[in-house]
N, C-alpha and C positions, 0 to 999 in steps of 0.2 A: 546462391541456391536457396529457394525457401524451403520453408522446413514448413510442414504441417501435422499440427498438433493440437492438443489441448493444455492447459493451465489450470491448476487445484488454486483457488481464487478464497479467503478468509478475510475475517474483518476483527478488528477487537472493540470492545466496549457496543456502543450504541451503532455503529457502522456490522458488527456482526449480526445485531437483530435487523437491522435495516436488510441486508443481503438476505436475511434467511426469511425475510417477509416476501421481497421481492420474486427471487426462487425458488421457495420450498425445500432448498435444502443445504445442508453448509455441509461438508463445502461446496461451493458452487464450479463445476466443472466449464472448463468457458472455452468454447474453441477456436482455434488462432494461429494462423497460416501465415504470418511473420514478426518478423519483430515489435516490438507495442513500449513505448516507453508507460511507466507508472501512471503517469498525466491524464496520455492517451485511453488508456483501460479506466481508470474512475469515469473519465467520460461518457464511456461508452456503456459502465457500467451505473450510470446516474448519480456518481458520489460526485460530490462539489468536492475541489482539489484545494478547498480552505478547508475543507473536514480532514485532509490529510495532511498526517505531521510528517511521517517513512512509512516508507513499504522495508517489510520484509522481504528477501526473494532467496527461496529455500536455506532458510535460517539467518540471511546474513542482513545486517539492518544499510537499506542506501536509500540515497534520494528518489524522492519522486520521478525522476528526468532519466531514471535507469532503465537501460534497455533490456525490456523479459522476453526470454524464447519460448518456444512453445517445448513443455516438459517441464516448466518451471512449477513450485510451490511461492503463490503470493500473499500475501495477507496485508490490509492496511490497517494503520495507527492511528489514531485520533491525533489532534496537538494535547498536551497535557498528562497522556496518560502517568497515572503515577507507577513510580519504584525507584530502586539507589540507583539502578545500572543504566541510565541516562545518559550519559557520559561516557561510562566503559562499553558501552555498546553501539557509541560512535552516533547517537540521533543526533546531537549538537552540531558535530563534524560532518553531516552529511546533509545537513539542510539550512544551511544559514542564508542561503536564499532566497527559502521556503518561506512566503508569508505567515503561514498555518504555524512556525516555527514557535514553540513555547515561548511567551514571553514572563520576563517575572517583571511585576506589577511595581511603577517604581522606578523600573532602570532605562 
Protein backbone atom coordinates (compact mmCIF):
# COMPACT_ATOMS: atom_id res chain seq x y z
CA UNK A 1 0.00 0.00 0.00
CA UNK A 2 1.64 3.46 -0.66
CA UNK A 3 1.40 5.94 1.62
CA UNK A 4 1.47 9.61 0.54
CA UNK A 5 3.11 12.15 2.33
CA UNK A 6 5.64 14.59 2.96
CA UNK A 7 9.17 14.35 4.84
CA UNK A 8 10.70 17.52 7.07
CA UNK A 9 14.19 17.09 5.31
CA UNK A 10 17.50 19.12 7.47
CA UNK A 11 21.20 19.24 6.84
CA UNK A 12 23.99 19.82 9.33
CA UNK A 13 27.02 22.09 8.87
CA UNK A 14 27.58 23.28 5.16
CA UNK A 15 24.80 20.73 3.57
CA UNK A 16 22.35 22.79 5.98
CA UNK A 17 23.16 26.13 4.15
CA UNK A 18 23.51 24.31 0.80
CA UNK A 19 19.64 23.16 1.29
CA UNK A 20 18.53 26.42 2.74
CA UNK A 21 20.17 28.12 -0.66
CA UNK A 22 18.59 25.76 -2.75
CA UNK A 23 14.89 26.09 -1.04
CA UNK A 24 14.56 29.10 0.73
CA UNK A 25 13.83 27.46 3.51
CA UNK A 26 14.90 24.94 6.37
CA UNK A 27 13.46 22.82 6.90
CA UNK A 28 12.65 21.74 3.57
CA UNK A 29 9.31 20.06 3.34
CA UNK A 30 9.80 17.26 0.36
CA UNK A 31 6.95 15.36 -0.89
CA UNK A 32 7.00 11.60 -1.08
CA UNK A 33 4.57 8.88 -2.07
CA UNK A 34 6.73 5.96 -1.12
CA UNK A 35 9.45 4.73 0.27
CA UNK A 36 13.12 6.56 -0.54
CA UNK A 37 16.08 4.98 0.84
CA UNK A 38 18.76 7.93 2.30
CA UNK A 39 20.85 7.49 -1.10
CA UNK A 40 17.83 7.93 -3.18
CA UNK A 41 16.60 11.47 -1.54
CA UNK A 42 20.37 13.06 -1.61
CA UNK A 43 19.96 12.33 -5.18
CA UNK A 44 17.14 13.75 -5.80
CA UNK A 45 17.87 16.37 -3.50
CA UNK A 46 21.46 17.35 -5.35
CA UNK A 47 23.69 16.17 -2.27
CA UNK A 48 26.60 14.08 -3.50
CA UNK A 49 26.14 10.79 -1.09
CA UNK A 50 30.26 11.33 -0.51
CA UNK A 51 28.91 14.46 1.42
CA UNK A 52 27.02 12.09 3.53
CA UNK A 53 28.39 10.49 6.56
CA UNK A 54 24.34 9.26 8.37
CA UNK A 55 21.16 10.35 8.00
CA UNK A 56 19.20 10.92 10.96
CA UNK A 57 15.53 9.64 10.58
CA UNK A 58 13.28 11.17 13.43
CA UNK A 59 16.19 11.18 15.91
CA UNK A 60 17.62 7.99 15.32
CA UNK A 61 21.28 7.94 13.71
CA UNK A 62 21.28 4.97 10.43
CA UNK A 63 22.89 4.42 7.37
CA UNK A 64 22.44 5.93 4.20
CA UNK A 65 20.61 2.73 2.56
CA UNK A 66 17.70 3.26 5.26
CA UNK A 67 14.38 3.24 4.14
CA UNK A 68 12.27 6.82 5.04
CA UNK A 69 8.37 6.76 4.85
CA UNK A 70 6.65 9.57 4.22
CA UNK A 71 6.00 11.44 7.95
CA UNK A 72 9.46 10.94 8.58
CA UNK A 73 11.97 13.82 10.14
CA UNK A 74 15.34 13.56 8.08
CA UNK A 75 18.37 15.36 8.33
CA UNK A 76 21.92 14.60 6.71
CA UNK A 77 25.54 14.70 8.38
CA UNK A 78 28.52 15.53 6.78
CA UNK A 79 31.59 12.80 7.30
CA UNK A 80 33.55 14.45 10.15
CA UNK A 81 31.30 16.22 11.94
CA UNK A 82 32.65 16.71 15.27
CA UNK A 83 31.58 15.70 19.21
CA UNK A 84 32.25 12.65 21.85
CA UNK A 85 28.92 10.86 20.97
CA UNK A 86 30.26 9.31 17.71
CA UNK A 87 30.16 6.15 18.72
CA UNK A 88 27.42 6.18 21.45
CA UNK A 89 25.31 7.28 18.71
CA UNK A 90 26.13 4.32 16.56
CA UNK A 91 27.71 6.56 13.21
CA UNK A 92 30.62 3.98 13.24
CA UNK A 93 28.13 1.07 13.34
CA UNK A 94 25.98 2.24 10.90
CA UNK A 95 28.04 3.01 8.07
CA UNK A 96 31.11 1.15 7.62
CA UNK A 97 30.24 0.78 4.17
CA UNK A 98 29.88 4.20 3.74
CA UNK A 99 32.73 5.64 1.64
CA UNK A 100 31.90 9.20 3.22
CA UNK A 101 32.60 7.08 6.42
CA UNK A 102 35.21 9.23 8.71
CA UNK A 103 38.52 8.23 8.29
CA UNK A 104 41.34 8.98 10.94
CA UNK A 105 44.27 9.95 8.92
CA UNK A 106 47.02 7.27 9.36
CA UNK A 107 45.02 4.22 9.92
Amino acid sequence: MEEKGSIEVRGFLQLNSRLKKKFGTMPVIYELDAEITGEELAEKLDIDIEEVEVIFVNGFVESVDFAIKPGDRVAFLPPGCPGPYRIALGFYDKNQNNPANFKIKGR
